[in-house]
C-alpha positions, 0 to 999 in steps of 0.5 A: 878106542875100543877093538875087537877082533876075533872075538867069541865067548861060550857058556858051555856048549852055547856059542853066545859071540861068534867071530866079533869084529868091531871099533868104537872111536872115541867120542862116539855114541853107539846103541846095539840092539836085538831079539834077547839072547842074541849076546848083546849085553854079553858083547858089552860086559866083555869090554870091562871084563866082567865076562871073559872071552875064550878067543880073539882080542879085545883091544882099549886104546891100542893095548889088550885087556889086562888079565891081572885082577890088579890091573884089570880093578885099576882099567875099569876105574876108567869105565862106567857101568850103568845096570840094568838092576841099578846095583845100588848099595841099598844101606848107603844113602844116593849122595853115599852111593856115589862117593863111595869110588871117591873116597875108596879108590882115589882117597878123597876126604869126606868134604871133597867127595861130598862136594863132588857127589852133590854136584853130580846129583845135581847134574842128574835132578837129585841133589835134594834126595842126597840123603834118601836111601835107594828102597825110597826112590823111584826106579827112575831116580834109582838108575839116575844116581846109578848114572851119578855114581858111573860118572864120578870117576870121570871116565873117559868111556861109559856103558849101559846095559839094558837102563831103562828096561827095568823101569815103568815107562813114565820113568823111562824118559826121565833117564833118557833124558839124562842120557841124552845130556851126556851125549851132547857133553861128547861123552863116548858112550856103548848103550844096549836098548830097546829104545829105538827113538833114543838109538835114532835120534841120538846115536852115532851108530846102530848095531844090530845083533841076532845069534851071538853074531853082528848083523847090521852095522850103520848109521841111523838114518839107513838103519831105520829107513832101509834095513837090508837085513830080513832079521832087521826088518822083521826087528823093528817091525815087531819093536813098533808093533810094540 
């Protein structure tokens, strides 16, 4: 589904991706972890553009990211984004939130984005809080409208950047939570996390990343239980020391 190749991106002298080369399959969960500044969520936002890269290709169903500002709004419509700071629109109410996209960019009435809306807010154990403005949420119930709001344009790929760290750590489980449901619909998901026990009970692949470059790439099991790498290891001792 998703081809990288080549890929590098700097930020001025900083050489934050060195030489990308990765395939995400359609269907698959993948969680890519590591030290922070090691490009991660950098890697993430270049799949829908919202970071340019300076060489390689990055490839979406065989064809190349579109570089037109016209084309690149209509390939993300079939991207969801979910951030680490939830990025509501703090005037508009959670059932607004997410029927802003519905109405905006596929022109659906008031009734049938509403509909749509409070049927996704029930997916994610908000339809009673439809009408309250986001500065009355919890920052749990915040990134769950944020996930609403990500799956309204039903599509076929999702990102997470970071969902959780944000949050206080009883309000952690209720996103995974959710999280965990969209993985058991099949949805093909790319989620950056510190949350090792979501990323081994649940993710296809685990990526790990240090210095702009991917350094281990495996399933779970082998990932967690015999890492080869000495970065990894000393990673994930400290994340359980934690």
């Amino acid at each position: 589904m998703i081809d990288f190749s080549h890929v590098h991106k700097h930020y001025g002298s900083l050489h934050v991706l060195k030489d990308i080369n990765l395939v995400f399959k359609r269907g698959e969960v993948v969680v890519i972890c590591g030290p922070s500044g090691s490009g991660k969520s950098t890697l993430l936002r270049t799949i829908n553009r919202l970071e340019k890269i300076d060489a390689g290709l990055i490839s979406v169903n065989g064809r190349p990211l579109p570089t037109r500002e016209r084309d690149i709004n209509r390939y993300r419509q079939g991207v969801g984004f979910v951030f680490q700071s939830f990025n509501l629109f703090p005037h508009l109410s959670a059932l607004e939130n997410v029927t802003l996209a519905l109405r905006r960019l596929q022109g659906q009435s008031v009734q049938e984005a509403q509909a749509s809306g409070i049927r996704l807010l029930g997916r994610v154990g908000l339809q009673d809080k439809a009408h309250v403005r986001p500065d009355h949420l919890s920052g749990g119930q915040q990134q769950r409208v944020a996930i609403a709001r990500a799956l309204a344009m039903k599509p076929p790929l999702i990102l997470f950047d970071e969902p959780t760290s944000a949050l206080d750590p009883e309000m952690v489980g209720e996103v995974l939570a959710v999280m965990r449901e969209l993985v058991s619909d099949g949805m093909t998901m790319v989620c950056v996390t510190h949350e090792m026990g979501f990323a081994r009970e649940v993710a296809d692949r685990v990526i790990f990343m240090a210095d702009g470059a991917i350094v281990e790439d495996a399933p779970p099991e082998p990932f967690f239980t015999h890492p080869g790498n000495p970065r990894l290891r000393t990673f994930l001792a400290d994340v359980r020391r934690a």
